[in-house]
MIDREN-385388 format. One record per residue (C-alpha): residue in one letter; residue number from 1; x, y, z. Coordinates in steps of 0.5 Angstrom, whole numbers. Layout:
BEGIN
 r   k     u     v     w
 a NUM     X     Y     Z
...
//
This chain:
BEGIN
 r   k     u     v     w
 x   1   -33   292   -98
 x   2   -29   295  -104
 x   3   -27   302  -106
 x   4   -30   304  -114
 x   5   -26   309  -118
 x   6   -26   310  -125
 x   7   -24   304  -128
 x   8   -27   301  -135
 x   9   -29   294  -133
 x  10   -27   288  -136
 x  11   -31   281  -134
 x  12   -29   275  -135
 x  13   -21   276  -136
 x  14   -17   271  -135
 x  15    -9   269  -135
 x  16    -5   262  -139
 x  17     2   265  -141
 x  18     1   272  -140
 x  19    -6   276  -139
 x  20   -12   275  -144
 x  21   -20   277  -143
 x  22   -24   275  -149
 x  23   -30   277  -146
 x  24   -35   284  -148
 x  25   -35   289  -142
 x  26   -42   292  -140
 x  27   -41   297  -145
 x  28   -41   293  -151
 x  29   -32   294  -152
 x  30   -27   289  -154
 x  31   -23   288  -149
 x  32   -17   285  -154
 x  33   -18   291  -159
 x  34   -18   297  -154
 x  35   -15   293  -150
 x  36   -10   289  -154
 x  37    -6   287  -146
 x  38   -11   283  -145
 x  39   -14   278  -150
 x  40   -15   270  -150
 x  41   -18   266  -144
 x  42   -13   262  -139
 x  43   -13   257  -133
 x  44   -14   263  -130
 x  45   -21   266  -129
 x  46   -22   274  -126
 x  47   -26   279  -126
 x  48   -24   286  -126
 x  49   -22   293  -129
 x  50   -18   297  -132
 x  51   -15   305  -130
 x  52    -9   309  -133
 x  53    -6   312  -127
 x  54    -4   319  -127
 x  55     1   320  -121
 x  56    -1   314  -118
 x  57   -10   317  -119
 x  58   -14   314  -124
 x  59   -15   317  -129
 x  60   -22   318  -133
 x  61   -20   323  -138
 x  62   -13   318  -140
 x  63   -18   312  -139
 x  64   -23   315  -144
 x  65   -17   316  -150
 x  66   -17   309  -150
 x  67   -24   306  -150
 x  68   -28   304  -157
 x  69   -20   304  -160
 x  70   -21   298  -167
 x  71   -13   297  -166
 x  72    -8   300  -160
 x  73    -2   300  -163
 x  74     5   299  -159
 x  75     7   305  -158
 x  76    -1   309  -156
 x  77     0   302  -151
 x  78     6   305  -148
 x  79     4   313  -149
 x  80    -3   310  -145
 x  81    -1   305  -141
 x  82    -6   301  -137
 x  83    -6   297  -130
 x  84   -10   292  -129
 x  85   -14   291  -122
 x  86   -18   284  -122
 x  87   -23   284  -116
 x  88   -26   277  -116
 x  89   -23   270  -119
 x  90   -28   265  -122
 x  91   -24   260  -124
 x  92   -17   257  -124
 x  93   -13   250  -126
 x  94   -20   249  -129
 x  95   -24   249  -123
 x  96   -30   254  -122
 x  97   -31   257  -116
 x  98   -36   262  -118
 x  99   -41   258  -113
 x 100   -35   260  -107
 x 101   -38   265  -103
 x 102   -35   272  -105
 x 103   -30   271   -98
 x 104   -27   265  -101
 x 105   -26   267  -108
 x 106   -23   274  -105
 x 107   -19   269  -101
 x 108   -16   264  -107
 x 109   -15   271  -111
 x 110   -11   273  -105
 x 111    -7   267  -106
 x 112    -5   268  -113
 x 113    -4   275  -112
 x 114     4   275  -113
 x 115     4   270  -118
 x 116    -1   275  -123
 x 117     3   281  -122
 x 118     6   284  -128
 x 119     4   277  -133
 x 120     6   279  -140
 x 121     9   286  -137
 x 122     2   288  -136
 x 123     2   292  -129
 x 124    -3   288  -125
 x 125    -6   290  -118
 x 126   -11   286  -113
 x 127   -15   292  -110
 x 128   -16   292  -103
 x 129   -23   289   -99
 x 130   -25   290   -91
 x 131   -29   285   -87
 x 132   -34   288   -82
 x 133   -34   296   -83
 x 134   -39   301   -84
 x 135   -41   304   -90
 x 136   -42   311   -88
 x 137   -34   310   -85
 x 138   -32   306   -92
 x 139   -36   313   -96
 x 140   -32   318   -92
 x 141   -27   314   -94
 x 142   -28   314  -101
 x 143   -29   322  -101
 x 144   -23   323   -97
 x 145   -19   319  -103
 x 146   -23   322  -109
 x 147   -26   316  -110
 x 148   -32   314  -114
 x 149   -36   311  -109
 x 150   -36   304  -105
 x 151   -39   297  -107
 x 152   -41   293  -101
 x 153   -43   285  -102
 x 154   -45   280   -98
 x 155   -39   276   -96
 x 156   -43   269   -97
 x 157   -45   271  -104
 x 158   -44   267  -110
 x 159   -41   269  -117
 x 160   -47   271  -122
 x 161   -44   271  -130
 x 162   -48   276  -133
 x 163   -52   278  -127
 x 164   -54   283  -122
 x 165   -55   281  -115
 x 166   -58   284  -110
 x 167   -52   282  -105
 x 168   -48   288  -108
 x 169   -50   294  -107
 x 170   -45   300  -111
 x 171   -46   307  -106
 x 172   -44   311  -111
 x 173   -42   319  -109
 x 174   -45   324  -111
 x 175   -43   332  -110
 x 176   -46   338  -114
 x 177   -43   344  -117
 x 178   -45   350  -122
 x 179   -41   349  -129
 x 180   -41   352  -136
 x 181   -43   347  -141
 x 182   -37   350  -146
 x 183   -39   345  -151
 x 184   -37   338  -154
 x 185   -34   332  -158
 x 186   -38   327  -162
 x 187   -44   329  -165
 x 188   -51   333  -164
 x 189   -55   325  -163
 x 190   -48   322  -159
 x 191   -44   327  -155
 x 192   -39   322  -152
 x 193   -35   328  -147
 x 194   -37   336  -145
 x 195   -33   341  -144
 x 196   -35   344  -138
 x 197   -32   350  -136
 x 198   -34   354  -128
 x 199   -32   361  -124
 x 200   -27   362  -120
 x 201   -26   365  -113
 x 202   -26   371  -117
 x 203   -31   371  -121
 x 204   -27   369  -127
 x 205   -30   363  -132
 x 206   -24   358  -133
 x 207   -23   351  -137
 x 208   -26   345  -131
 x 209   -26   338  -133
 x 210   -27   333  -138
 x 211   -34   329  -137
 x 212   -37   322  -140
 x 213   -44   325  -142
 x 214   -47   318  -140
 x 215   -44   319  -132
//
């Protein structure tokens, strides 16, 4: 099992002299326009997802000044810096591994791990994974950490390009509050945030939280 949070998810990534990904993610982004620190393919294949952390937390809020960017400069790069966190590798030294099974791959990564840490000056961390735990112990877990969820897979699961499988499973965690809806950015047909407002203790209305509209 692994924890989820609110990373922006870059498939098929890959690492030569520095960390390049040449693949579209899931919500139709670039990785190499928005973001420029991973671009290309390389001899070594992941697949992953990037968060900007926020004292050591990811942050969704910073993450989202960074989606759908045409061109990140040098100096937004360093104003919003992100940190890479490949979950599962899929090829290296030109052989593909997709078949493995998904201990295995985790296993090569794991092996790699101090050889793609800060390639080309990108902060890359391998996320942790645990072997036989409950999900409801891995649940608590994620909410005590502020985490966005879990996603458990089948430790004799192959790599599917392109696929969901039913051999992994997100639980996501949902929690329910009464907020203000105080108004929006985008546009009346596209609204990409709300501004989202909620009463205090005392019963007085305060600024809450910056939202994606689709989440």
């Amino acid at each position: 099992m692994e924890f989820r949070d609110e990373v922006r998810r870059v498939p098929d990534a890959g690492l030569g002299g520095r960390l390049r990904a040449g693949a579209v993610d899931p919500r139709h982004e670039r990785g190499d326009t928005s973001y420029p620190e991973i671009g290309g393919r390389g001899r070594i294949v992941l697949d992953g997802g990037v968060v900007v952390l926020d004292h050591g937390k990811p942050s969704f809020g910073l993450l989202q000044r960074r989606m759908g960017i045409a061109h990140a400069t040098k100096p937004f790069q360093r104003r919003i810096p992100v940190t890479f966190l490949p979950f599962d590798l899929l090829a290296f030294d030109d052989l593909d591994i997709v078949s493995a099974s998904y201990l295995d791959r985790r296993a090569e990564l794991a092996e790699l791990e101090s050889i793609i840490q800060n390639v080309g000056g990108l902060p890359i961390t391998v996320p942790p994974h645990w072997e036989n735990q409950s999900s409801r112990i891995m649940l608590n877990a994620a909410n005590s950490a502020g985490m966005e969820g879990i996603l458990a897979k089948r430790s004799t699961s192959i790599y599917l390009p392109g696929q969901r499988s039913r051999a992994w499973i997100k639980h996501a965690i949902r929690t329910r509050s009464s907020v203000l809806a105080i108004g929006f950015v985008g546009s009346s047909r596209s609204v990409a945030v709300l501004i989202l407002g909620a009463y205090d203790a005392t019963g007085n209305a305060g600024y809450s939280n910056l939202r994606s509209a689709d989440r």
